[in-house]
Structures are given as C-alpha cells and as structure tokens.
MIMI-917939 format. One record per residue (C-alpha): z negated, y negated, x; residue in three letters. Coordinates in steps of 0.5 Angstrom, whole numbers, padded with zeros to 4 digits, always signed. Layout:
ZYXALA;...
This chain:
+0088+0080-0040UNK;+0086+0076-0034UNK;+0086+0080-0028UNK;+0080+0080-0023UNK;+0082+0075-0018UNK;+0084+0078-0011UNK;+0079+0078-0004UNK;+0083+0072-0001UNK;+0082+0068-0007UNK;+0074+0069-0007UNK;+0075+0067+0001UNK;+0079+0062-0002UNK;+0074+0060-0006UNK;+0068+0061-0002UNK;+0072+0057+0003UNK;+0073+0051-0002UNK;+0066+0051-0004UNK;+0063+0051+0003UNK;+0068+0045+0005UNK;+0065+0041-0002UNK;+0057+0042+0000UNK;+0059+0040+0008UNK;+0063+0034+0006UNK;+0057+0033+0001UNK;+0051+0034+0006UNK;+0055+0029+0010UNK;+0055+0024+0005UNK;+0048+0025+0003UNK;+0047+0024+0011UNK;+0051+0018+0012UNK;+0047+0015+0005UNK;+0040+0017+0008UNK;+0043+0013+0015UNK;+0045+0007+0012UNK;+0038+0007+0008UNK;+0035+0007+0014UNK;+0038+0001+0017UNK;+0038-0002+0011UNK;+0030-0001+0011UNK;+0030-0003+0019UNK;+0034-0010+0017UNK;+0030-0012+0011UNK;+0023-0011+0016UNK;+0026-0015+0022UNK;+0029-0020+0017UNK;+0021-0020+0014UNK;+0018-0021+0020UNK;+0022-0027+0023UNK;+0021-0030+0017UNK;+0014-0030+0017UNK;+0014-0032+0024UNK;+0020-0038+0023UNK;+0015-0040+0017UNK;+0007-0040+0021UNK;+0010-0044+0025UNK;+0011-0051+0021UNK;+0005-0048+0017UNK;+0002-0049+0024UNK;+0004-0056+0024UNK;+0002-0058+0017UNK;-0005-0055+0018UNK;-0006-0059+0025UNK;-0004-0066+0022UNK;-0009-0064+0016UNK;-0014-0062+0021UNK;-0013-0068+0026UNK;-0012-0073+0019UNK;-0020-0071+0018UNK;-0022-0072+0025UNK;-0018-0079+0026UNK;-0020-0082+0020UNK;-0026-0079+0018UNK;-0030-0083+0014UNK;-0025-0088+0012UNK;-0022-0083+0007UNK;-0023-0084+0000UNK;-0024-0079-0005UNK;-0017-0078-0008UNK;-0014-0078+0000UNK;-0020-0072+0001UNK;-0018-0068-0004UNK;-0010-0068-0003UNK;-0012-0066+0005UNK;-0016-0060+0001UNK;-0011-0058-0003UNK;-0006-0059+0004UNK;-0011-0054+0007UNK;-0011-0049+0002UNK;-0004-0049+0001UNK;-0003-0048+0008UNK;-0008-0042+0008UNK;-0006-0039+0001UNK;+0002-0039+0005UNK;-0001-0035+0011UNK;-0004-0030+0007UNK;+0003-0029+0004UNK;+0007-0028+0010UNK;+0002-0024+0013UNK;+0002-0020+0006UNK;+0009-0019+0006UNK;+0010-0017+0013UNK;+0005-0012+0013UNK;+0008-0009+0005UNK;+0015-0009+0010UNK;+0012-0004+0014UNK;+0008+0000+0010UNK;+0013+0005+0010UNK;+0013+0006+0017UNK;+0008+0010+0020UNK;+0004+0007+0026UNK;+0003+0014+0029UNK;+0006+0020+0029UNK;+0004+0025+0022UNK;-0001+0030+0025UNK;-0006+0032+0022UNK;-0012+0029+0020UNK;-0019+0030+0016UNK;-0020+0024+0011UNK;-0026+0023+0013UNK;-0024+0020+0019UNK;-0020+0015+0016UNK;-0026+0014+0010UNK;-0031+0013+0015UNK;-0026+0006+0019UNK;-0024+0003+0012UNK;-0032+0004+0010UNK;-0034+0001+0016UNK;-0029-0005+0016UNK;-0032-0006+0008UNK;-0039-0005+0011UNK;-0042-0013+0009UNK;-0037-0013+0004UNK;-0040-0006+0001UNK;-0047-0009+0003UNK;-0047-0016-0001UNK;-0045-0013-0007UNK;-0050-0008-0007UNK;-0044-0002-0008UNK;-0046+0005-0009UNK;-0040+0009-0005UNK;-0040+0017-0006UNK;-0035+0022-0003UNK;-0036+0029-0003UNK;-0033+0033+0003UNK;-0026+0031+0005UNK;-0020+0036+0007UNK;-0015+0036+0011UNK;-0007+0032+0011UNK;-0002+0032+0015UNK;-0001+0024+0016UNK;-0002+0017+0020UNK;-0009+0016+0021UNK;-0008+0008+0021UNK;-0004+0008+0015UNK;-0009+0011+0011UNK;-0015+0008+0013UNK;-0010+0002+0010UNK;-0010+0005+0004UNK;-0018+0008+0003UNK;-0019+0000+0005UNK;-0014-0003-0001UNK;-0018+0002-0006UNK;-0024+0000-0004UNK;-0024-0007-0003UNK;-0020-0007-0010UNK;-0026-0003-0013UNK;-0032-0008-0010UNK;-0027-0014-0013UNK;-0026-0011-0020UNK;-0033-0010-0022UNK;-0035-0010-0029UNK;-0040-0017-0029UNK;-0048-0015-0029UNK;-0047-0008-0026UNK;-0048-0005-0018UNK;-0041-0002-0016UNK;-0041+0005-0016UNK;-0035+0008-0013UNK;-0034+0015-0011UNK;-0029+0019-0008UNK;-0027+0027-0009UNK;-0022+0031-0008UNK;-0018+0037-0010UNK;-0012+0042-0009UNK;-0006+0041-0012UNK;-0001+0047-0010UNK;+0001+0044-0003UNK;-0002+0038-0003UNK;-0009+0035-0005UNK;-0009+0030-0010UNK;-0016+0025-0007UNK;-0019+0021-0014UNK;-0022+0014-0013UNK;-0026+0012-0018UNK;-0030+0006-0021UNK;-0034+0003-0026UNK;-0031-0003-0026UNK;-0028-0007-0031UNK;-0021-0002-0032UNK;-0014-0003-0033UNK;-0011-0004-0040UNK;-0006+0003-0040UNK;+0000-0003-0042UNK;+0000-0006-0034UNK;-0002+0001-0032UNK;+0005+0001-0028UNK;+0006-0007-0027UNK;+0000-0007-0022UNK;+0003-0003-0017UNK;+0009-0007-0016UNK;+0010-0014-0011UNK;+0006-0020-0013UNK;+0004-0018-0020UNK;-0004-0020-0022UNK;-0007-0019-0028UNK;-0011-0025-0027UNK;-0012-0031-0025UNK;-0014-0033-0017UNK;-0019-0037-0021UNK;-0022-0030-0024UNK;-0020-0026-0018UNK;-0018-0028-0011UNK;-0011-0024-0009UNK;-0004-0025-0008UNK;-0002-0017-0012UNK;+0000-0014-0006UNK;-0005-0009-0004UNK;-0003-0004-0009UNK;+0004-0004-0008UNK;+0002-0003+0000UNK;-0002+0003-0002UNK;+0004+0006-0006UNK;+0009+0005-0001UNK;+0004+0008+0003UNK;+0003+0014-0001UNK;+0010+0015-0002UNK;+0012+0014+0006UNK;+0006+0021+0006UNK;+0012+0024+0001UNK;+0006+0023-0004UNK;+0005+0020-0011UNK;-0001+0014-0013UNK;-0002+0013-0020UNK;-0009+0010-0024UNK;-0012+0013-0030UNK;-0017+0008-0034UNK;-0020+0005-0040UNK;-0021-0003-0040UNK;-0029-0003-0040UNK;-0030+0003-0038UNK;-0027+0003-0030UNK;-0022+0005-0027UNK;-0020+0012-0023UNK;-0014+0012-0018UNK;-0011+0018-0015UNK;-0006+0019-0009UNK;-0003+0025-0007UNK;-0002+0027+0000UNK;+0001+0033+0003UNK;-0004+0039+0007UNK;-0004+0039+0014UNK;+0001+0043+0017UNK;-0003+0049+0021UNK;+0001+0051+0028UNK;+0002+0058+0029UNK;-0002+0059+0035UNK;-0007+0058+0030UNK;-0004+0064+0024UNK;
C-alpha cells in the first residue's frame, strides 16, 4: 500500500507546478510579443508597398492623361479605348493598395478603447452615406443603441462597410430596407444589421469574409472583397465575433458582437 506523500513532497510538487505555469506564461508572453511584431512588420511592409507601388501607378496615369491632351482628336477608336482600359487599370490598382492598407490596419485602433454609445459612430457612417442612402431611396431604421467599450473611429468604419454593402446588395425592383437592432448577450451586446436584399447562399456564407473573395462579377457589382474582411477584423480587434444569417431572395442579416462599455468605480 502507497503511503500518503509527505509535506516536503507537496511543497516539491506545488514548487514544480508553479515552476511549469511560470515557464508557460512566459512562453505564452514571448508568443504573444512575437505576434505583435510580426502584425507590426506585415503593416509596415503593407504600407511601403502601397506607397512604392502609387508612385509608378502616378506616372502611368499622367502619361495617359498627357497622351489625351497632347494628341487629342487625332487618336483613333482603338488608341482611345487602350488609354481607357490604361486609366481603369490604374484606378482599380489604387483602390486595391488604398484597400490593403487600410485591412492592414483594421486591427489597430485609431484611439484608445473607451466608451462609446453607438449611435455616434452610426450616425458618422450614416451621414458619410447620405447621397448614397438618398439615391437609392433606402429606408435605414435603427432602434435605441447601447453602450460599448471601443474605438469610435473603427466603428464608424465598420457601421459604414455594413451599410454600404446592404445599398449595393439590393434586390432588383425594391427600395432598401435596413434596419439596426440591438440586444444583450451576457457581457456584450450582440447589434444585427439586417436587409432585404438579394442574400447570401449559406454555401459562401464564411468565404464572404476573407480577402478578395467576391461572389460576383465587378460587372454585376462594383467591389474588390475587401470590406467584409475590414469588418471582421475589425470586430475581432474589439474581442468580438461578426457572422451573417441569410437566405438567397430573402436578404440578409449581419451580426457583430462587441463588449459592454466598462463603468469606472467613480461611477458604482
């Protein structure tokens, strides 16, 4: 029969226990470090690539320019039409590098978490989208918004890509509709944007929300899937999650969750 270990060898034990959880927290600290500076090259990388990259975007685009000043109406039909596709290209390039730099710096708030009602933020995107919302003839209904620890920049960000994708979604024939609700869901508040556009099949449901991926051709809608990524990592900097529920024909709902604003103890 075992004998019941001794008090030295608990201490031993406990001793060797927390030796292991030190040693794991350290490397758990190191990990997270290296993560940081890994995300902190890749978003210098990003942008001085973008940068490098607009500037020979810049001459392609003034030759073209000067190309149609200088020689005018002596271009035929088909030297017209290159100098065209030339200028598209160029415009399409620069709203990808604009696009990769801001998904590079989604994840990094603009201000310090503090927070934030979201009708605020709302009311930015809103007002940013206002000829939009008002040529499209969109209905945009939002009931009372709470309160969320966050960046007010990025979520103004993120109420705008939501927006914006519900107005280009729309179902042909039939005025948006988009409306905003909100309610709790343990510590954080889970806000549903919803639509009656023309939906997601549930098979790409999770593919909308990675880089570049479009579900459509740029004939059909204009983009360069990219927004939906921003909003997720944008959520995810704000430690919540973003997912959509929908039907195809029968519009689209997304969902974001984000964490209740912290009450200071002046307060309680």
């Amino acid at each position: 029969m075992r004998s019941e270990p001794s008090i030295d060898e608990l201490r031993r034990i406990c001793r060797d226990q927390e030796q292991r959880l030190a040693e794991q927290e350290r490397e758990v600290r190191m990990l997270s470090e290296a993560l940081a500076r890994a995300e902190s090259e890749l978003e210098r990388y990003v942008y001085i690539v973008s940068h490098d990259l607009k500037e020979p975007l810049r001459t392609v685009s003034g030759f073209s320019t000067l190309l149609q000043r200088r020689l005018g109406e002596t271009l035929e039909g088909d030297a017209r039409q290159y100098l065209a596709f030339i200028d598209d290209g160029v415009q399409r390039m620069q709203v990808l590098l604009d696009a990769l730099l801001d998904y590079s710096r989604a994840g990094r708030p603009q201000q310090a978490m503090q927070p934030v009602a979201l009708e605020r933020p709302l009311q930015v995107a809103l007002t940013q989208l206002a000829p939009a919302i008002t040529a499209a003839g969109a209905d945009v209904d939002s009931a009372a918004l709470p309160e969320v620890q966050g960046d007010p920049v990025r979520l103004a960000q993120l109420f705008r890509q939501l927006l914006a994708n519900a107005l280009t979604y729309r179902a042909e024939g039939a005025l948006p509709q988009i409306r905003i609700r909100a309610e709790e869901a343990g510590d954080h508040w889970r806000i549903a944007v919803a639509d009656n556009g023309i939906g997601i099949d549930p098979r790409h449901q999770e593919r909308i929300f990675e880089v570049f991926q479009r579900l459509h051709s740029r004939e059909e809608y204009p983009g360069i899937g990219m927004g939906l990524a921003i909003c997720k990592k944008i959520v995810e900097s704000h430690g919540g999650r973003l997912w959509v529920e929908s039907t195809p024909g029968e519009g689209a709902t997304f969902f974001f969750t984000l964490p209740q604003a912290e009450r200071s103890a002046a307060a309680d």
